[in-house]
ChimeraX commands (.cxc) that place a marker at each C-alpha (Angstrom):
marker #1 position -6.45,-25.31,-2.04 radius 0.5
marker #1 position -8.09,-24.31,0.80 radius 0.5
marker #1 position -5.36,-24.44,3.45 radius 0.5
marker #1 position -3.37,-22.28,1.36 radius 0.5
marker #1 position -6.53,-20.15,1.56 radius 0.5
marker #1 position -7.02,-20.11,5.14 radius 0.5
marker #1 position -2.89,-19.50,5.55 radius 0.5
marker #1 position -3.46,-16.75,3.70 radius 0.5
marker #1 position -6.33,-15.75,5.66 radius 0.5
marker #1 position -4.70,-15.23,8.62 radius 0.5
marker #1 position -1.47,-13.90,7.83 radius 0.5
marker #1 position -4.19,-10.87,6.84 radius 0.5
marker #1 position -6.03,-11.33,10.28 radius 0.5
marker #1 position -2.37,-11.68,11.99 radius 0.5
marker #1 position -1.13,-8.17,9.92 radius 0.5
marker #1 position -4.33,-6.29,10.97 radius 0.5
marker #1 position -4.53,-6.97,14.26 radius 0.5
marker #1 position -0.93,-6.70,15.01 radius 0.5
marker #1 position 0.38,-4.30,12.20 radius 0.5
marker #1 position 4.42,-4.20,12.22 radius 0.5
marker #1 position 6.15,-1.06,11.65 radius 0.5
marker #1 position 3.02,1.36,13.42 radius 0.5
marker #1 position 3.73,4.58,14.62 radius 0.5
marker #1 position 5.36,7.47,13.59 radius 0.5
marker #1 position 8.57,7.84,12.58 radius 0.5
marker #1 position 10.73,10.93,13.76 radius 0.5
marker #1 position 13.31,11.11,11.56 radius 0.5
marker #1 position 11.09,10.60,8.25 radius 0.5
marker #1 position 11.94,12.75,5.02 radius 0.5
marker #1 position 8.92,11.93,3.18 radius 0.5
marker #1 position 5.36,11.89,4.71 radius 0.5
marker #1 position 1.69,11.57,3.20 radius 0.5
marker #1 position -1.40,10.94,4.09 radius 0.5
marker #1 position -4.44,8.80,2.08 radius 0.5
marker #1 position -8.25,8.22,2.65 radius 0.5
marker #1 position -10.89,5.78,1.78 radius 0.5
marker #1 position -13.89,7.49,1.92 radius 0.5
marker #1 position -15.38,3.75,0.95 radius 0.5
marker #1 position -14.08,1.88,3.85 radius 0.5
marker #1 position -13.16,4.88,6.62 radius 0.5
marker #1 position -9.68,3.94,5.95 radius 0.5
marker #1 position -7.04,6.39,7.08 radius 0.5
marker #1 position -3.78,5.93,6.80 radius 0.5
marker #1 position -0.18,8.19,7.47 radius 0.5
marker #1 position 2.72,7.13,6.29 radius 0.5
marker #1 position 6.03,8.07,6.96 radius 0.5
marker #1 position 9.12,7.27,4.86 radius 0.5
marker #1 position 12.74,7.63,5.33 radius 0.5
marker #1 position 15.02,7.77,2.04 radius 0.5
marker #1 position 18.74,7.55,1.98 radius 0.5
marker #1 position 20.49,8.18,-1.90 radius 0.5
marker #1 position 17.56,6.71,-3.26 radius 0.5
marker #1 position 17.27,4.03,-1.00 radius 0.5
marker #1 position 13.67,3.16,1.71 radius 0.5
marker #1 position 15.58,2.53,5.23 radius 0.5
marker #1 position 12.38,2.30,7.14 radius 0.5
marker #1 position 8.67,2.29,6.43 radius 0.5
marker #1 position 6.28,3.32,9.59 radius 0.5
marker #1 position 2.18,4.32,9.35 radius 0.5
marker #1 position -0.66,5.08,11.62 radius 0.5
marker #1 position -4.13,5.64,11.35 radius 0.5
marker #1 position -7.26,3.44,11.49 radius 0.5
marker #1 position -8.84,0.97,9.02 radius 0.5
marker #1 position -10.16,-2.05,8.49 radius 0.5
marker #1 position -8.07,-5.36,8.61 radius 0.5
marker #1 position -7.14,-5.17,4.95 radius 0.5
marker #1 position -5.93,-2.11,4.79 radius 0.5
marker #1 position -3.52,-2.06,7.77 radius 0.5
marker #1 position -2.69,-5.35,6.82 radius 0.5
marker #1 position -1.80,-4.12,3.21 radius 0.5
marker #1 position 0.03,-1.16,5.10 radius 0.5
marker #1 position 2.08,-3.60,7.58 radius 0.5
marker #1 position 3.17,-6.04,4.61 radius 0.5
marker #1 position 4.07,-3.21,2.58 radius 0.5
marker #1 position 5.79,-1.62,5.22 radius 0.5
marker #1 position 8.31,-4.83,5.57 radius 0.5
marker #1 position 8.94,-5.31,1.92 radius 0.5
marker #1 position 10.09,-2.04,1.17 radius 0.5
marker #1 position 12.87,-1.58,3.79 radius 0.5
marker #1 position 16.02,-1.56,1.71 radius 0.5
marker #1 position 15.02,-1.65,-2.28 radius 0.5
marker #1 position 15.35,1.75,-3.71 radius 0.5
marker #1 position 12.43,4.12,-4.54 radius 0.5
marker #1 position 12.76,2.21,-8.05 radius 0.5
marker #1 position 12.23,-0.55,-6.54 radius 0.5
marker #1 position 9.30,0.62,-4.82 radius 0.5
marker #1 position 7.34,1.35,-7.74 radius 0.5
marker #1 position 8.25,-1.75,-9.56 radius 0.5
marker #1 position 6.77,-3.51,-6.24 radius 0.5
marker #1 position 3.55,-1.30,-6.48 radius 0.5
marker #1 position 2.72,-2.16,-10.13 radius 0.5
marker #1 position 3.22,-5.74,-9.51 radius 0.5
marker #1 position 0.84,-5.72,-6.41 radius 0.5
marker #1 position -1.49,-3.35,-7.79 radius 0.5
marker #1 position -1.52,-5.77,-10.98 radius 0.5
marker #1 position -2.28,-8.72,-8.73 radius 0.5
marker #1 position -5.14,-7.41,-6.81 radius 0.5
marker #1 position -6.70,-5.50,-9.28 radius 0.5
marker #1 position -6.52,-9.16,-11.14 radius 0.5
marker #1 position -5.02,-6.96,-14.09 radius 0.5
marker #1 position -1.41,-8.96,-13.80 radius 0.5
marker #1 position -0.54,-12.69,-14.63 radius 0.5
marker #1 position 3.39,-12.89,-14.34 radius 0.5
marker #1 position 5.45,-10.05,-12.58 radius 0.5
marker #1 position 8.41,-9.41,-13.17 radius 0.5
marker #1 position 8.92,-8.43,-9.67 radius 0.5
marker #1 position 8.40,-11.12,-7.07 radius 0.5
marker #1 position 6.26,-9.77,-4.26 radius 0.5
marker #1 position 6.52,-12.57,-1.76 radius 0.5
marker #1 position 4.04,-12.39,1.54 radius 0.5
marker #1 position 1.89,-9.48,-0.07 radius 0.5
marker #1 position 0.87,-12.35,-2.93 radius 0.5
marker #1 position -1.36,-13.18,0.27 radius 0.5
marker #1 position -3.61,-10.24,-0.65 radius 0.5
marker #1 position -4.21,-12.12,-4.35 radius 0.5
marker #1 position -8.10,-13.06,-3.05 radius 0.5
marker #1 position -9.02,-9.12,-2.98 radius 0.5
marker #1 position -9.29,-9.22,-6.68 radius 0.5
marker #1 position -12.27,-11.21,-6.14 radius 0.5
marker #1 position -13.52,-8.29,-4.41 radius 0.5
marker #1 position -13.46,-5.69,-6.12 radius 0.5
marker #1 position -14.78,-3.45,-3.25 radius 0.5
marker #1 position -11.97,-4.17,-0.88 radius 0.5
marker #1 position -9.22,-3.04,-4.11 radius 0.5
marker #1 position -8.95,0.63,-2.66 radius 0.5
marker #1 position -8.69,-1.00,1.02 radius 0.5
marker #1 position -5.84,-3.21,-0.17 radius 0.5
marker #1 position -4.23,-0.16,-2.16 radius 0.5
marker #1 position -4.30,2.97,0.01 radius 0.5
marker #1 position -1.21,2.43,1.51 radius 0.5
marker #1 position 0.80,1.93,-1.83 radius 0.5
marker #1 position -0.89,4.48,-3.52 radius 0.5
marker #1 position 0.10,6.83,-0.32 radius 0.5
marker #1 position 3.69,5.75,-1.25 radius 0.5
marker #1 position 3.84,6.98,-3.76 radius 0.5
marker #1 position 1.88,10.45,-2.91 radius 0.5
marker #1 position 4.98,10.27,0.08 radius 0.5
marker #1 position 7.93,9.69,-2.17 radius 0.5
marker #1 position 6.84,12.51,-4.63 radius 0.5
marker #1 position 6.28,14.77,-1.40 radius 0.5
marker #1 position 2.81,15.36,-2.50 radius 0.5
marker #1 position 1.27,17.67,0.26 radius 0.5
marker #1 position -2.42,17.09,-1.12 radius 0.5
marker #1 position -3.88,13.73,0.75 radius 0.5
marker #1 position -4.62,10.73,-1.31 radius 0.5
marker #1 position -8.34,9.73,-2.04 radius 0.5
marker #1 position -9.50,6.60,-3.22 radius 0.5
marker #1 position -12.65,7.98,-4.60 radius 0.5
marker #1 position -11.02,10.08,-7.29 radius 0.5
marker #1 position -9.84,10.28,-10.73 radius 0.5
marker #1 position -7.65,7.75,-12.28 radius 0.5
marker #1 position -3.99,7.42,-10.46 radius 0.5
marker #1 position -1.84,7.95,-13.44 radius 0.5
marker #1 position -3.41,11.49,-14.08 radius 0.5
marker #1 position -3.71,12.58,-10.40 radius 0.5
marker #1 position -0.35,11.14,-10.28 radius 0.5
marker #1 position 0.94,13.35,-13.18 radius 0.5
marker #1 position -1.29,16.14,-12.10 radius 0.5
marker #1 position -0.29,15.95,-8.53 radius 0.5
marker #1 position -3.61,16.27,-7.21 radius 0.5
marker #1 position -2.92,13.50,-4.59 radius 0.5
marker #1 position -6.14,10.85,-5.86 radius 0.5
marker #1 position -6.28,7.47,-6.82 radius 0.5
marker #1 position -8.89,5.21,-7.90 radius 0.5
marker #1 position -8.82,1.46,-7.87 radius 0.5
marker #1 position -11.24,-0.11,-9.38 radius 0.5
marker link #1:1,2 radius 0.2
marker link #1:2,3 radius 0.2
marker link #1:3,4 radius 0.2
marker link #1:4,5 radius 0.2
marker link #1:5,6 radius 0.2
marker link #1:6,7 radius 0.2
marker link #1:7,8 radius 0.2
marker link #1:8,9 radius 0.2
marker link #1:9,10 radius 0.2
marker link #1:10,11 radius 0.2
marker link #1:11,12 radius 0.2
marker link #1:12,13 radius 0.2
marker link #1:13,14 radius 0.2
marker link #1:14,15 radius 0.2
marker link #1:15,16 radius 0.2
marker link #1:16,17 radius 0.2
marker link #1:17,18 radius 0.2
marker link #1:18,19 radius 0.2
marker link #1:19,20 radius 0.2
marker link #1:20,21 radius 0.2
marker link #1:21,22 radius 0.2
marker link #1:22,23 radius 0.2
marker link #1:23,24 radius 0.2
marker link #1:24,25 radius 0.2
marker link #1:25,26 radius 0.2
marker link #1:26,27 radius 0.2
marker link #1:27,28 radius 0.2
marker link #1:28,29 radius 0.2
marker link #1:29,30 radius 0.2
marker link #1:30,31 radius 0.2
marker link #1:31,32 radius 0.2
marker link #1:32,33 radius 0.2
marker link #1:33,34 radius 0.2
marker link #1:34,35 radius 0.2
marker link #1:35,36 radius 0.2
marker link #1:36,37 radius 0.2
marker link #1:37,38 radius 0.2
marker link #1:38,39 radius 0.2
marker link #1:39,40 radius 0.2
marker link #1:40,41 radius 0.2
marker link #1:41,42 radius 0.2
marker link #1:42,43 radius 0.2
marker link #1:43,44 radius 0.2
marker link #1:44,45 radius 0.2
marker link #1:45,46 radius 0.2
marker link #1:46,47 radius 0.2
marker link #1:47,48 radius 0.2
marker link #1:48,49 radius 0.2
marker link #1:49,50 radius 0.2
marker link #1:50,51 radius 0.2
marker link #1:51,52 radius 0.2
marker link #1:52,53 radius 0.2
marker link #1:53,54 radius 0.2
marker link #1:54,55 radius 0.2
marker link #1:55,56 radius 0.2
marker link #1:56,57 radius 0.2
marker link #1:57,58 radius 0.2
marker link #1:58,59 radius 0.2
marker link #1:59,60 radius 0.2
marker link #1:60,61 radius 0.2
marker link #1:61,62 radius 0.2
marker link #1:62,63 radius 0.2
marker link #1:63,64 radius 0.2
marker link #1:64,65 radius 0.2
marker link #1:65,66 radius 0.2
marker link #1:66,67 radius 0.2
marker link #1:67,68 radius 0.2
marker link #1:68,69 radius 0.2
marker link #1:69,70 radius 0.2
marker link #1:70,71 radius 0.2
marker link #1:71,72 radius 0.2
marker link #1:72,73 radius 0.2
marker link #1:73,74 radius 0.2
marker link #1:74,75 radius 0.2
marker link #1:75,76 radius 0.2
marker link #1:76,77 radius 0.2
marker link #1:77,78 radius 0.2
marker link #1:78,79 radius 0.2
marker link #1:79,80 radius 0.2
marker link #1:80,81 radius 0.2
marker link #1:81,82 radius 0.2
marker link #1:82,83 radius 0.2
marker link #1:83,84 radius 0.2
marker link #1:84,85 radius 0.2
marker link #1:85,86 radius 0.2
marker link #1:86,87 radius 0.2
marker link #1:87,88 radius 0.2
marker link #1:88,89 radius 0.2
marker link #1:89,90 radius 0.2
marker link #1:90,91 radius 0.2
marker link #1:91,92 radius 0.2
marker link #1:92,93 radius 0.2
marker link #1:93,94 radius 0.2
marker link #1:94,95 radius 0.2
marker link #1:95,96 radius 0.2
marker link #1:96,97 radius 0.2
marker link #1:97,98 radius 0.2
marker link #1:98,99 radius 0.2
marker link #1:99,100 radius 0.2
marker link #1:100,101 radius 0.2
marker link #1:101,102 radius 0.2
marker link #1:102,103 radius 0.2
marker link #1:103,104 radius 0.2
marker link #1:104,105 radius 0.2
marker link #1:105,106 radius 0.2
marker link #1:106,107 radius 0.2
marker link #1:107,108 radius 0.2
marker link #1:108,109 radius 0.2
marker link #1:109,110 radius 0.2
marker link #1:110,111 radius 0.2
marker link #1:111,112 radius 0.2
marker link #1:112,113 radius 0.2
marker link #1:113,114 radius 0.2
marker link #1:114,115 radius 0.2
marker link #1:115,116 radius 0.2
marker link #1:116,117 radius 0.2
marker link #1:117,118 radius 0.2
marker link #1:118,119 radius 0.2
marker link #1:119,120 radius 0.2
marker link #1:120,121 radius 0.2
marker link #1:121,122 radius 0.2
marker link #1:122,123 radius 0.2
marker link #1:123,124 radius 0.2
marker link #1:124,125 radius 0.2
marker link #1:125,126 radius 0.2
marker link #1:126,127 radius 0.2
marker link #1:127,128 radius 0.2
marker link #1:128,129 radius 0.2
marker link #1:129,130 radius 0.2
marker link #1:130,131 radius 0.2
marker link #1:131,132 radius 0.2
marker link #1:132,133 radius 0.2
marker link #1:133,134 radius 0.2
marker link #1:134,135 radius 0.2
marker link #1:135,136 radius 0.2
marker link #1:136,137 radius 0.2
marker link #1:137,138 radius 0.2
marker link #1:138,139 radius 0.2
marker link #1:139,140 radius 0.2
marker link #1:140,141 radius 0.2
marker link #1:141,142 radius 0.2
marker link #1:142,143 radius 0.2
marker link #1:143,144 radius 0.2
marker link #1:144,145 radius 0.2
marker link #1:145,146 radius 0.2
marker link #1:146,147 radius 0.2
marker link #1:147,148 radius 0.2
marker link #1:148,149 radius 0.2
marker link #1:149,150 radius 0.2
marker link #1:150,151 radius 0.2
marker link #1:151,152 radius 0.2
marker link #1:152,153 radius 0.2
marker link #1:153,154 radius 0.2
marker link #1:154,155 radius 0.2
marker link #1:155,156 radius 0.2
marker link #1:156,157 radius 0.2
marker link #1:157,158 radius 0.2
marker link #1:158,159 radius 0.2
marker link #1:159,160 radius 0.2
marker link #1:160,161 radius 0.2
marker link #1:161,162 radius 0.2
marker link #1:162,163 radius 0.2
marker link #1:163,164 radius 0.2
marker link #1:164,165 radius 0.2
marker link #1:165,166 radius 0.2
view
């Protein structure tokens, strides 16, 4: 299907150049910052949380067109679902470009655009440097997020602030 492809292709290109929800946000109550050594991919993102619930979603920082892509889509579906929510949304995209996932229980609507990187595995820590900074942000994690570290789950546990995808 390849206009479905090149659809795809540049809703990326559209995200990246014109990223929604960049800049810094004042009022955020949960703040973290990630790095892909890999790509030069540097990202800050800044959360704000009300009783559980993501009211708004801002980032800055400089990277290449996946990764503020990934950052901008993320950053629109996550205003509104609780920090639950959030998670659930990160496994099912991490599942689908990682090409680890078949069915998700979560539907993840314009980020399934970002399905191709698994075909790449290379551009897997571009795509996921913003959701794994999430994460680091909704914890309050102070140490920055790396994608050329351990395995998430135990810097996750550990709190060391590193991911690895792939």
């Amino acid at each position: 299907m390849p206009e479905l492809r090149d659809l795809y292709q540049e809703l990326i290109i559209d995200h990246g150049r014109r990223p929604r929800n960049y800049g810094a946000l004042a009022d955020a109550n949960h703040r973290a910052e990630g790095f892909n050594p890999l790509c030069g991919d540097r990202i800050t993102l800044f959360v704000k949380t009300r009783e559980g619930v993501i009211e708004d979603v801002r980032f800055e920082g400089t990277g290449c067109a996946i990764s503020t892509a990934s950052a901008s889509l993320m950053s629109e579906a996550l205003k509104g679902r609780t920090e639950a929510e959030a998670r659930a949304l990160f496994d099912g995209f991490h599942a689908l470009v990682t090409g680890e996932g078949a069915a998700q229980e979560t539907p993840l609507g314009k980020l399934e655009v970002l399905a191709g990187v698994a075909e790449f595995p290379a551009r897997v820590k571009c795509a996921t440097l913003a959701w794994h900074t999430l994460l680091a942000a909704l914890k309050d994690q102070s140490a920055p997020v790396s994608t050329e570290q351990d395995d998430p789950e135990r810097a996750d546990a550990a709190g060391t602030g590193r991911a690895s995808d792939g």
